[in-house]
NUGUMAR-759736 format. One record per residue: residue number from 1; residue in three letters; x, y, z of N, C-alpha, C, O, CB in turn. Coordinates in nm, 4 decimals. Glycine has a CB too. Example, Ala and Ser with C-alpha at 12.3 -4.5 7.8 and 13.67 -1.06 7.14 Angstrom:
BEGIN
<1, "ALA", <1.3190, -0.5690, 0.7800>, <1.2300, -0.4500, 0.7800>, <1.3200, -0.3300, 0.7800>, <1.4236, -0.3319, 0.8465>, <1.1308, -0.4473, 0.9046>>
<2, "SER", <1.2850, -0.2250, 0.7080>, <1.3670, -0.1060, 0.7140>, <1.2900, 0.0030, 0.7870>, <1.3409, 0.1138, 0.8039>, <1.4084, -0.0598, 0.5725>>
END
This chain:
BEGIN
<1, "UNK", <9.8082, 5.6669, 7.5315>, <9.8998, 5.7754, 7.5634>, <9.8219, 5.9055, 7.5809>, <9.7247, 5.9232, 7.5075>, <10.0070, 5.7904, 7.4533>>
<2, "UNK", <9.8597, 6.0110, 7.6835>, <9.7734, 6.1426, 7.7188>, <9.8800, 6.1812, 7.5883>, <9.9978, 6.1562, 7.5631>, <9.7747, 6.2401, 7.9104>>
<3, "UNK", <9.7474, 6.2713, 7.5076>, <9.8166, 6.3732, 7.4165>, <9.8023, 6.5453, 7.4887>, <9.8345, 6.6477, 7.4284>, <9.7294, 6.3595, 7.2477>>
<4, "UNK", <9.7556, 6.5402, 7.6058>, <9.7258, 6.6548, 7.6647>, <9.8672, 6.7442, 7.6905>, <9.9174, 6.7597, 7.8018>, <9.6459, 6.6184, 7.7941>>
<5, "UNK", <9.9278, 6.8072, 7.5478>, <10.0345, 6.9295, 7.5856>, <10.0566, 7.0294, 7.6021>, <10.0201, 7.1097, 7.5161>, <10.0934, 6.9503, 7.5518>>
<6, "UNK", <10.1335, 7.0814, 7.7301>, <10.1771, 7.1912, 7.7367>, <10.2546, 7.2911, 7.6431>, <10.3635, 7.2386, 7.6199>, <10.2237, 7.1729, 7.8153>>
<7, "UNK", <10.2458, 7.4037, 7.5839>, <10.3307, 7.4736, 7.5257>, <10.3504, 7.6311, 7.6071>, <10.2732, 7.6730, 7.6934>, <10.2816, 7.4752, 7.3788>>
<8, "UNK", <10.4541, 7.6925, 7.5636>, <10.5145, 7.8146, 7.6213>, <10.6072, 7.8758, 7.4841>, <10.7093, 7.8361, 7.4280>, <10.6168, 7.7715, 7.7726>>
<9, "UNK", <10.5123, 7.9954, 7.4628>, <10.5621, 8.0840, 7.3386>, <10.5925, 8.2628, 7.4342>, <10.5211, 8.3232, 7.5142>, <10.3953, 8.0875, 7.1801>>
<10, "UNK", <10.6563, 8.2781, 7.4066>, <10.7283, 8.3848, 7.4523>, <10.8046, 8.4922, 7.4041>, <10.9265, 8.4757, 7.4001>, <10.7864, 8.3469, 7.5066>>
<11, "UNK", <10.7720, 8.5657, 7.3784>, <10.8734, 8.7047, 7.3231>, <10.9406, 8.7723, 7.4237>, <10.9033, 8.8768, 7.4770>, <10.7912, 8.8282, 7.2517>>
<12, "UNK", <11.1142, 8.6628, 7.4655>, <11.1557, 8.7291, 7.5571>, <11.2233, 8.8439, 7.5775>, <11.2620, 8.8724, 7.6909>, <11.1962, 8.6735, 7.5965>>
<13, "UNK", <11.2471, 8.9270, 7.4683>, <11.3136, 9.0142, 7.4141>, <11.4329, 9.0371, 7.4793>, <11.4703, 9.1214, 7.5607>, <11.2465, 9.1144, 7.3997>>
<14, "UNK", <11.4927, 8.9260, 7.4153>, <11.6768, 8.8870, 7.4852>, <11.7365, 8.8440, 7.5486>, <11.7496, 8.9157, 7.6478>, <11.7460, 8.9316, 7.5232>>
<15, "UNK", <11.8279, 8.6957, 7.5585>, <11.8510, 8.6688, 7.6670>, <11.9663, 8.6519, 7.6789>, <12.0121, 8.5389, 7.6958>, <11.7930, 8.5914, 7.7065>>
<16, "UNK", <12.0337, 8.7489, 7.6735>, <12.1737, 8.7992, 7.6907>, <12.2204, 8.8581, 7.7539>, <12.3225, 8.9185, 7.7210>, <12.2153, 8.8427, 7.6321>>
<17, "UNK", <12.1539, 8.8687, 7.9007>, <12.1219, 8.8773, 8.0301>, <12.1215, 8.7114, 8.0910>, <12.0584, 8.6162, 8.0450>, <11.9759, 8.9608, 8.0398>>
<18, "UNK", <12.2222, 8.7144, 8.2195>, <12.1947, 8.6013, 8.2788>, <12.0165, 8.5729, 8.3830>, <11.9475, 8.4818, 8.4288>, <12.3343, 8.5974, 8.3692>>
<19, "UNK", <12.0193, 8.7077, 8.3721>, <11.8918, 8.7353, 8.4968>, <11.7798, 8.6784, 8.4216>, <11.6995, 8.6076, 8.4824>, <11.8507, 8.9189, 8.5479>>
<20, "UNK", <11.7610, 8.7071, 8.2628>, <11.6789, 8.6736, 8.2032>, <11.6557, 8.5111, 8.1503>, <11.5504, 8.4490, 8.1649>, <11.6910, 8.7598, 8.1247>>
<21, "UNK", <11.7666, 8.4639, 8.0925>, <11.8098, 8.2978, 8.1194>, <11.7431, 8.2611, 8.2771>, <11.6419, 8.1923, 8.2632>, <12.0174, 8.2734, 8.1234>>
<22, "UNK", <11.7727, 8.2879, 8.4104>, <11.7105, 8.2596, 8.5264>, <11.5637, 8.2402, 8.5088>, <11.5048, 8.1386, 8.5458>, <11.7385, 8.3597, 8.6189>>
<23, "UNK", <11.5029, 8.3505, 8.4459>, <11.4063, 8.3828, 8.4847>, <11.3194, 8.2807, 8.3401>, <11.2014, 8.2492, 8.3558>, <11.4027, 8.5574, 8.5111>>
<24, "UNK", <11.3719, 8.2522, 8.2489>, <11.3297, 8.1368, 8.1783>, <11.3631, 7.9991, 8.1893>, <11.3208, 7.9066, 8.1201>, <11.3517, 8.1567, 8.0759>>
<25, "UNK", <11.4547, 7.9951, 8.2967>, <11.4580, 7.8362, 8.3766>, <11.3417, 7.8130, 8.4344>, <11.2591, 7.7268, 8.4045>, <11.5654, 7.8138, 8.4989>>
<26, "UNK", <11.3360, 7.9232, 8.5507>, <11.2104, 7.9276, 8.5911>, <11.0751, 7.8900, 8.5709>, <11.0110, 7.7999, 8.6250>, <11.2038, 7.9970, 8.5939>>
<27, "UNK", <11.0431, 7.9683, 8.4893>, <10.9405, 7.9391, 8.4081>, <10.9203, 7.8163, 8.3389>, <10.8149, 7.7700, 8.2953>, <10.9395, 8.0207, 8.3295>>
<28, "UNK", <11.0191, 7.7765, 8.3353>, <11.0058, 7.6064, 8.2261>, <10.9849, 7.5566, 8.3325>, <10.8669, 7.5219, 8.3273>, <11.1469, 7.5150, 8.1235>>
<29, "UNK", <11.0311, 7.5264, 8.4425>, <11.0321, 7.4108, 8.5526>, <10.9099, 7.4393, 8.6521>, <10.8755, 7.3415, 8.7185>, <11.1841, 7.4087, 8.6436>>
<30, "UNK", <10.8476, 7.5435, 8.6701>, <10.7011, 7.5767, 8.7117>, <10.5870, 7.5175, 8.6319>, <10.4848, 7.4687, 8.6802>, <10.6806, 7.7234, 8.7058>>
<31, "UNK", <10.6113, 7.5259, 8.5282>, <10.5116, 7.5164, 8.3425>, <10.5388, 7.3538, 8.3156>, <10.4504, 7.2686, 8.3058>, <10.6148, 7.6440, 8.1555>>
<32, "UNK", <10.6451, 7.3375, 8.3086>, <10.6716, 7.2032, 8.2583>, <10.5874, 7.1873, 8.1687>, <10.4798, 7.1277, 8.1752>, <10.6667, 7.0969, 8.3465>>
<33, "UNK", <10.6606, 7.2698, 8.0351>, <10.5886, 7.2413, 7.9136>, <10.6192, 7.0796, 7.7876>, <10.6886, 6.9889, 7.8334>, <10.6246, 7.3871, 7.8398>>
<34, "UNK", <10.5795, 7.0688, 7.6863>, <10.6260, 6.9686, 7.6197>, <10.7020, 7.0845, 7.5406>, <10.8242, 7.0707, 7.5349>, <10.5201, 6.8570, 7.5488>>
<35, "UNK", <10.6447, 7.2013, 7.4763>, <10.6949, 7.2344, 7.3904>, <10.7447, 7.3635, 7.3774>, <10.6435, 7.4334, 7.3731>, <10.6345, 7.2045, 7.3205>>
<36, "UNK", <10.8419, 7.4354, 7.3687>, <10.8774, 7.5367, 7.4064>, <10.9274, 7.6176, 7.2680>, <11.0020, 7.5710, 7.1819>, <10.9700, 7.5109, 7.5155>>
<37, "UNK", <10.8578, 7.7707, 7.2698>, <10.9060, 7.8612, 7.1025>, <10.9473, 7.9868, 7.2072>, <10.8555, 8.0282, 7.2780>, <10.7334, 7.9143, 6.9372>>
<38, "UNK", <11.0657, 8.0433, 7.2199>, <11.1004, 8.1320, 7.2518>, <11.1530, 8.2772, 7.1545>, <11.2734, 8.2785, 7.1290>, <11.1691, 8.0745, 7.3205>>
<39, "UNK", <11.0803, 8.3802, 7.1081>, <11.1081, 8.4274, 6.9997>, <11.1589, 8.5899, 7.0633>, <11.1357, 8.6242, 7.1793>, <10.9762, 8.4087, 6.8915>>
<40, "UNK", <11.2362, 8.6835, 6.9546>, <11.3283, 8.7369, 6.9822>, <11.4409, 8.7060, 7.0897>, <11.4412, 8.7896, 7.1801>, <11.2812, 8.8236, 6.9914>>
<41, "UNK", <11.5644, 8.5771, 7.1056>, <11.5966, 8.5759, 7.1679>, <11.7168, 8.6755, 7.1447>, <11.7701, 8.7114, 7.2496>, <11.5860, 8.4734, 7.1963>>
<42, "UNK", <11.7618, 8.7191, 7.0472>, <11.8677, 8.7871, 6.9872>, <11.9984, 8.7558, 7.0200>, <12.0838, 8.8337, 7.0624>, <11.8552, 8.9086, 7.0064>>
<43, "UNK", <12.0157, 8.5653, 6.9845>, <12.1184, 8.5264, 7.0017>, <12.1897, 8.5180, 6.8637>, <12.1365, 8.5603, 6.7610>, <12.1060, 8.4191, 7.0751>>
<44, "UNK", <12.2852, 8.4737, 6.8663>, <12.3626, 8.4818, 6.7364>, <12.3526, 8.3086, 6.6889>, <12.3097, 8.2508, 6.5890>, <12.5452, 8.5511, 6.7658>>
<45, "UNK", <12.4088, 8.2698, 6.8024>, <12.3972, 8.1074, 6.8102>, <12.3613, 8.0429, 6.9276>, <12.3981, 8.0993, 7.0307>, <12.5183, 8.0438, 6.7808>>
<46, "UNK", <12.2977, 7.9373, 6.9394>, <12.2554, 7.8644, 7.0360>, <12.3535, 7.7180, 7.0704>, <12.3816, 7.6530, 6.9698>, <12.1104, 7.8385, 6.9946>>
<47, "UNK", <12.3781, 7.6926, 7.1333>, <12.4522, 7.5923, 7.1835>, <12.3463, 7.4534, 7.2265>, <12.2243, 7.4684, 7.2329>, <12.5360, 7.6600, 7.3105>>
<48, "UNK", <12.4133, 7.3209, 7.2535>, <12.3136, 7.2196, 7.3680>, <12.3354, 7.2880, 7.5037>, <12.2431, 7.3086, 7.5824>, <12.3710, 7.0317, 7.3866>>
<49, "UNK", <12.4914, 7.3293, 7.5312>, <12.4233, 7.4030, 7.6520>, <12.3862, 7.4823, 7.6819>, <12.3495, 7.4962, 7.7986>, <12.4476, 7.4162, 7.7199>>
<50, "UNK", <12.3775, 7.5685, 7.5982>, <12.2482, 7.6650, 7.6362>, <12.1182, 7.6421, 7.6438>, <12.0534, 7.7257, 7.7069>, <12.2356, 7.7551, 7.5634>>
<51, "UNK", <12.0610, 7.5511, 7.5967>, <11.9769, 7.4545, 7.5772>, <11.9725, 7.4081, 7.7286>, <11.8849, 7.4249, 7.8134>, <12.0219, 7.3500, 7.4641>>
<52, "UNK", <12.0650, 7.3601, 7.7336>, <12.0486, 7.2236, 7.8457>, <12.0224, 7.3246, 8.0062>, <11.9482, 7.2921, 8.0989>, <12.2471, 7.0933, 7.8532>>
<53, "UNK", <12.1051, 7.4445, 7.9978>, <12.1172, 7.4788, 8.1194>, <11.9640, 7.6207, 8.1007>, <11.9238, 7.6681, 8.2070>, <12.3111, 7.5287, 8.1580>>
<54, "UNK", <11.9137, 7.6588, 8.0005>, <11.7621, 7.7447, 8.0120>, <11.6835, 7.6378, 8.0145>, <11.6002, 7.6485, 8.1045>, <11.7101, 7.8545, 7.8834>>
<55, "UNK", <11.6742, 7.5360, 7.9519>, <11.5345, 7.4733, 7.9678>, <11.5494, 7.3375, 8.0558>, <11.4586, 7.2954, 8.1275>, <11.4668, 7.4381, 7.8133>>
<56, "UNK", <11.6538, 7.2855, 8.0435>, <11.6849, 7.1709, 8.0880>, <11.6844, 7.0273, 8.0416>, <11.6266, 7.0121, 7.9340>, <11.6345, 7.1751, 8.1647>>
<57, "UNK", <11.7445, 6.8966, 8.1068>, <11.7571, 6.8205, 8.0273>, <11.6364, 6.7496, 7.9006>, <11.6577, 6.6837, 7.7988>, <11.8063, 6.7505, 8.1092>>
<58, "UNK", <11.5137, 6.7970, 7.9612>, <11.3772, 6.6837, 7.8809>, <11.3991, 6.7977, 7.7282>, <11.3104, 6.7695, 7.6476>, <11.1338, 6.6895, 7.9941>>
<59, "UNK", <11.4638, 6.8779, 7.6907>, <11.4392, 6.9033, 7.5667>, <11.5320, 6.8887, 7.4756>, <11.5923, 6.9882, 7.4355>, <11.3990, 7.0058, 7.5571>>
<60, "UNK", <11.5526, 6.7976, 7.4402>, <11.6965, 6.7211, 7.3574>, <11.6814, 6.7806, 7.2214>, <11.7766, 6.8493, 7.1845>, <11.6971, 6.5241, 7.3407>>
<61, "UNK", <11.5687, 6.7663, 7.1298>, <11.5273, 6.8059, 7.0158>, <11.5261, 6.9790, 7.0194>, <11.4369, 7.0159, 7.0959>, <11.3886, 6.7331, 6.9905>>
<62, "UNK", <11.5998, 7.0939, 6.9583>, <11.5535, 7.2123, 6.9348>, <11.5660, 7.2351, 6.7598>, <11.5773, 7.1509, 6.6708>, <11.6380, 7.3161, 7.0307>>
<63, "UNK", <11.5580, 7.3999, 6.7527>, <11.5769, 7.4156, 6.6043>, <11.6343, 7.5777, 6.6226>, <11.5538, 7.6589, 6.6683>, <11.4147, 7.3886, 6.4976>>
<64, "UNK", <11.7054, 7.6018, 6.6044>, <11.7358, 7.7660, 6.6308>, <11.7429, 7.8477, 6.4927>, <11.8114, 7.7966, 6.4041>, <11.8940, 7.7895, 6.7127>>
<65, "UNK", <11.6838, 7.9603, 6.4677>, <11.7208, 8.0668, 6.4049>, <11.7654, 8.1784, 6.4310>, <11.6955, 8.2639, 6.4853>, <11.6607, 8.0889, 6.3587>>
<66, "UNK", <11.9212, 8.2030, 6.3886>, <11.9711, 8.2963, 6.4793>, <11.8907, 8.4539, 6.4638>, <11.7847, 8.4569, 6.4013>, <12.1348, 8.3021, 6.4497>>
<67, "UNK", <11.9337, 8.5521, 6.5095>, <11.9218, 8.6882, 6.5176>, <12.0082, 8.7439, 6.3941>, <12.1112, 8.6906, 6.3529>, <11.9689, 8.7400, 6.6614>>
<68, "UNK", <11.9441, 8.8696, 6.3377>, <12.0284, 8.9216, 6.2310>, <12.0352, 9.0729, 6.2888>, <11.9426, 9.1539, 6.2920>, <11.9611, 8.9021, 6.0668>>
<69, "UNK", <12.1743, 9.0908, 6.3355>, <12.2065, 9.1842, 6.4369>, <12.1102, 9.1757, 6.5423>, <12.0612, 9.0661, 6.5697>, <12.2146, 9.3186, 6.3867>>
<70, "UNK", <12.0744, 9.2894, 6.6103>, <12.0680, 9.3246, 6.7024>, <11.8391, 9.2851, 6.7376>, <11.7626, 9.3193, 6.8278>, <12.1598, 9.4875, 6.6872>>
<71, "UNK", <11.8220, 9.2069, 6.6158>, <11.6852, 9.1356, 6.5777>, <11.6501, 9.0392, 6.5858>, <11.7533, 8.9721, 6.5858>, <11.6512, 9.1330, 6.4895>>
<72, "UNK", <11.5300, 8.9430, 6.5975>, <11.5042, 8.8233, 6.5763>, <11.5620, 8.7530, 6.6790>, <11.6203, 8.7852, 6.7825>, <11.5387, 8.7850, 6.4579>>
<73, "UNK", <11.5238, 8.6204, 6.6116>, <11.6004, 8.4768, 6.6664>, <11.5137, 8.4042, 6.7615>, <11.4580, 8.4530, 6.8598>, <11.7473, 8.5046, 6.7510>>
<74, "UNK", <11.5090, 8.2779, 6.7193>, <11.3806, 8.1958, 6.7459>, <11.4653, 8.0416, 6.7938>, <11.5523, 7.9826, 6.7296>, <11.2607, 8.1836, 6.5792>>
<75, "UNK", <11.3992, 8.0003, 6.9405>, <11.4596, 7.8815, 6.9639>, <11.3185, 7.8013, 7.0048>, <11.2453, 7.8200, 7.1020>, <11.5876, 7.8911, 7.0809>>
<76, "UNK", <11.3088, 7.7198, 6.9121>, <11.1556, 7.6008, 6.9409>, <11.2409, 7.4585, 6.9863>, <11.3099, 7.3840, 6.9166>, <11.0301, 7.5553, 6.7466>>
<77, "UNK", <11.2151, 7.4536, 7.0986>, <11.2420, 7.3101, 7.1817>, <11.1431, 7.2203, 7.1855>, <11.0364, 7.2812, 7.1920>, <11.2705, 7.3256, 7.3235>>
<78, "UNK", <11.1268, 7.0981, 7.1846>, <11.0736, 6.9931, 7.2470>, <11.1320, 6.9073, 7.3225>, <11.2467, 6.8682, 7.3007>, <11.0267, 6.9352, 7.1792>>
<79, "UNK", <11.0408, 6.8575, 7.4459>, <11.0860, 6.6999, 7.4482>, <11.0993, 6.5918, 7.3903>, <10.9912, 6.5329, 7.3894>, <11.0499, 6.6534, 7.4972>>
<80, "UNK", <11.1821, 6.5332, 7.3389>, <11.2033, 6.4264, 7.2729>, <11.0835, 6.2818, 7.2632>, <11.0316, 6.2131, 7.1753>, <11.3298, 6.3966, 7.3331>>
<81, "UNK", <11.0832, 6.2916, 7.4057>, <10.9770, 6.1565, 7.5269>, <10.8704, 6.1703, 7.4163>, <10.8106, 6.0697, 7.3784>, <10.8970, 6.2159, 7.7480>>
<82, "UNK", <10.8427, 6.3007, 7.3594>, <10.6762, 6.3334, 7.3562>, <10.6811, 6.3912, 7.1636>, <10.5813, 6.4257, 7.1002>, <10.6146, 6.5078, 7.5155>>
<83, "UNK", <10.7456, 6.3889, 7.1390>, <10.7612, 6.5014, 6.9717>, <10.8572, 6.4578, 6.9668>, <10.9344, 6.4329, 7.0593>, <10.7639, 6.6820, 6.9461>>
<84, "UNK", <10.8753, 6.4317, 6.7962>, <10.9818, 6.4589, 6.7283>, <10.9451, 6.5870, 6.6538>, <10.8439, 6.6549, 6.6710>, <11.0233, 6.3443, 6.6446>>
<85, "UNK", <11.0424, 6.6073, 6.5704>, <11.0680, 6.7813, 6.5581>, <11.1774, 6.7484, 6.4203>, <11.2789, 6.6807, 6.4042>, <11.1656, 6.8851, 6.7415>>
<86, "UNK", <11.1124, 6.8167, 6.3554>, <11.1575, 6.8219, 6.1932>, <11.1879, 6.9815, 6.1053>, <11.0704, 7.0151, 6.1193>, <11.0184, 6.7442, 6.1075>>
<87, "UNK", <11.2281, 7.0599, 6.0555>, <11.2558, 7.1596, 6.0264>, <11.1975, 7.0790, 5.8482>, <11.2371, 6.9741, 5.7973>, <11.4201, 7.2211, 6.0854>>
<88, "UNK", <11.0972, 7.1770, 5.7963>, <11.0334, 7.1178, 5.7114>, <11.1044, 7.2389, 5.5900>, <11.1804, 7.2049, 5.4994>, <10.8569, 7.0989, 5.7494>>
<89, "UNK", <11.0556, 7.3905, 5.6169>, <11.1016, 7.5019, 5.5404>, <11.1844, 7.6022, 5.6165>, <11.1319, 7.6891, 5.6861>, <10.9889, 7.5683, 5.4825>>
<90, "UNK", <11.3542, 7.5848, 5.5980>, <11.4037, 7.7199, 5.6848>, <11.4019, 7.8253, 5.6098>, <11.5105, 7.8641, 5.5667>, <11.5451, 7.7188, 5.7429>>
<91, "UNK", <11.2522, 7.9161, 5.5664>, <11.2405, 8.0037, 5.5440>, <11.3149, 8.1251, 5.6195>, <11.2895, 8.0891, 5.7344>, <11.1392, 7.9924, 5.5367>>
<92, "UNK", <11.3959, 8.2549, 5.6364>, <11.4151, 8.2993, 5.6879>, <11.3679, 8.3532, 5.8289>, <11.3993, 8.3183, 5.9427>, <11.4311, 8.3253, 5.6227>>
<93, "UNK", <11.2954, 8.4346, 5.7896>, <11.1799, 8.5011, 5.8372>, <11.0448, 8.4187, 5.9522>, <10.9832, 8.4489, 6.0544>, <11.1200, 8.5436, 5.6942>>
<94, "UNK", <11.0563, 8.2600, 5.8203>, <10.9042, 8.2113, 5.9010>, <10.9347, 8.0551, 5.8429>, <10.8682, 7.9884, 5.7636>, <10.7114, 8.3054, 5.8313>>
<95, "UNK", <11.0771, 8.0185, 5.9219>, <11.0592, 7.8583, 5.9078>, <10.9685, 7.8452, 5.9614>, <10.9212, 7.9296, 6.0376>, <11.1492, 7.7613, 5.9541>>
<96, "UNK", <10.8976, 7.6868, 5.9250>, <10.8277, 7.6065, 5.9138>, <10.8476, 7.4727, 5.9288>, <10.9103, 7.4076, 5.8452>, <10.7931, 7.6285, 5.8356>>
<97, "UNK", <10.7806, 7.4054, 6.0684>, <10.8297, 7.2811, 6.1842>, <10.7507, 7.2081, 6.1686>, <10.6301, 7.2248, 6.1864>, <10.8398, 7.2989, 6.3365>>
<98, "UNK", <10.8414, 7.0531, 6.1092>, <10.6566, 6.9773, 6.1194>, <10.6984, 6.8576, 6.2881>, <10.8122, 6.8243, 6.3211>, <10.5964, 6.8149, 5.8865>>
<99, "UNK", <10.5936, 6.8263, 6.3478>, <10.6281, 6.8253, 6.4472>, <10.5342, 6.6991, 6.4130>, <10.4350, 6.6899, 6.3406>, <10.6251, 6.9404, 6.5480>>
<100, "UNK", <10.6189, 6.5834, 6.5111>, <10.5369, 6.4443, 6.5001>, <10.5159, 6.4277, 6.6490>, <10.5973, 6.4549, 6.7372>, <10.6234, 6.3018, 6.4226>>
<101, "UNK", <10.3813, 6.3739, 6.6645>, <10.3036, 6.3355, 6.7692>, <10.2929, 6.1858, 6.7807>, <10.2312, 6.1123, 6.7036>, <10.1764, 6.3960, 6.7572>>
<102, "UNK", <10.3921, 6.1348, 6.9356>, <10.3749, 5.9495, 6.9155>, <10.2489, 5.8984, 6.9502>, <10.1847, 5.9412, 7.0461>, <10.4767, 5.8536, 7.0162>>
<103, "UNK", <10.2000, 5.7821, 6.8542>, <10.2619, 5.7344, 6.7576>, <10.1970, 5.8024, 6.6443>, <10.0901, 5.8594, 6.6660>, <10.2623, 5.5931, 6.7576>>
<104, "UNK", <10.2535, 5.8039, 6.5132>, <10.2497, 5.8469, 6.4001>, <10.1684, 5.9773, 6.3795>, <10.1434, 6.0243, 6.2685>, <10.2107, 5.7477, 6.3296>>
<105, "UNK", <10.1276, 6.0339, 6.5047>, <10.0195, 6.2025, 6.4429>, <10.1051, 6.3066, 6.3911>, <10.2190, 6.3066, 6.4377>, <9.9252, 6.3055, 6.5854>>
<106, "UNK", <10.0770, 6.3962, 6.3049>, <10.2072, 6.4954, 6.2618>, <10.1330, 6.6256, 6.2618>, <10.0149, 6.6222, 6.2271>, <10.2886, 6.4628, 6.0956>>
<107, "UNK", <10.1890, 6.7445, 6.2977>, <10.1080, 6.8669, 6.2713>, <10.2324, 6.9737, 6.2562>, <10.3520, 6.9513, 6.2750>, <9.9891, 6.9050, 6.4036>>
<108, "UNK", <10.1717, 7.0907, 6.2187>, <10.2848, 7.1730, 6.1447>, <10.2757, 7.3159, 6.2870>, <10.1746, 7.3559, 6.3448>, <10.2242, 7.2323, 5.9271>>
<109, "UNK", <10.4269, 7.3636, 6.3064>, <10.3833, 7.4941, 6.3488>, <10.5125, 7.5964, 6.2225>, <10.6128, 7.5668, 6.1575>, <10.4100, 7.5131, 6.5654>>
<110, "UNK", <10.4220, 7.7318, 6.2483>, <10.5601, 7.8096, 6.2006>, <10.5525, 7.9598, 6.2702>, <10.4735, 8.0539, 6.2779>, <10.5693, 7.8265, 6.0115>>
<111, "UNK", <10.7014, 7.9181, 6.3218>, <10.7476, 8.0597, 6.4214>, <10.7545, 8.1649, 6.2851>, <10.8133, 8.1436, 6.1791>, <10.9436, 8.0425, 6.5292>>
<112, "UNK", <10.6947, 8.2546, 6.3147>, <10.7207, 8.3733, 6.1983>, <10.7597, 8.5444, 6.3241>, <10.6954, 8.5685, 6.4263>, <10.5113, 8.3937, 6.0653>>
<113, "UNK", <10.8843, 8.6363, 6.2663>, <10.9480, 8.7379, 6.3094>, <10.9212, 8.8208, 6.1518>, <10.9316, 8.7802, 6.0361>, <11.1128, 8.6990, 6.3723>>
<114, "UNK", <10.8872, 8.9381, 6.2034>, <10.9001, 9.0430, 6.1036>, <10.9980, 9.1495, 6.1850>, <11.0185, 9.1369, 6.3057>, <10.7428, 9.1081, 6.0546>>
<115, "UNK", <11.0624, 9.2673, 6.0966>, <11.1127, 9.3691, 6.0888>, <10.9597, 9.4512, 6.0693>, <10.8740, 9.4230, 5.9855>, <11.2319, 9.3697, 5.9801>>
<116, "UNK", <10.9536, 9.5651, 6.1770>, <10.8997, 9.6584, 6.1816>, <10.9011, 9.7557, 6.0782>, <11.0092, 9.8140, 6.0697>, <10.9273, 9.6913, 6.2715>>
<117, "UNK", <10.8138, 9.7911, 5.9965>, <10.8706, 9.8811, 5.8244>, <10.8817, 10.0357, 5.9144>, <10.7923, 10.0764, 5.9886>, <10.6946, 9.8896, 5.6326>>
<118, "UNK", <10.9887, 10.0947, 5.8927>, <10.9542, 10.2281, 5.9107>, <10.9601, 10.3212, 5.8060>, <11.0047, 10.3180, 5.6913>, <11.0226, 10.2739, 6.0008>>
<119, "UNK", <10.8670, 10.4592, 5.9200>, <10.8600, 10.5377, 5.7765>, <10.9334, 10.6935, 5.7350>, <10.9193, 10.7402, 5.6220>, <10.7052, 10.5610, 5.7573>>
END
């Protein structure tokens, strides 16, 4: 089996804009990644179809952390074909994904969002 994968990490800062959803279809279907972390999306909740219709059908497996107001929010997709996808610590801030590679390889990622301290 090629373990040779694509990934696409992104700080799209919002996609609560249809133009911006477009413009991350896009990008997935140019890229044709395995694995996709899209961070600040500043959704509240994520749907399959929202899922289905930004990235498209090959990413069956996601994990969403919503936005807390008008902040954050993290959607890590995979393809199924290629990863399974496990939510190991839903730390707030900086869950933690352990991600299995077929057959049996496993490796960890973790999307981490901070709040900016001001002063």
């Amino acid at each position: 089996m090629d373990y040779n994968l694509k990934t696409v990490f992104w700080n799209v800062r919002g996609l609560n804009s249809g133009a911006k959803c477009t413009a991350v279809r896009s990008m997935i279907s140019a890229v044709a990644p395995t694995i996709v972390c899209l961070q600040e999306t500043k959704l509240a909740h994520v749907s399959d179809a929202i899922v289905l219709e930004m990235l498209g059908p090959s990413f069956e497996d996601y994990f969403f952390l919503p936005a807390a107001g008008t902040c954050g929010g993290i959607l890590l997709a995979c393809q199924r074909s290629t990863i399974s996808l496990s939510l190991q610590s839903p730390h707030r801030r900086a869950p933690h994904y352990g991600l299995g590679l077929f057959p049996g390889r496993r490796w960890s990622l973790v999307a981490h969002w901070g709040v900016r301290a001001t002063r």
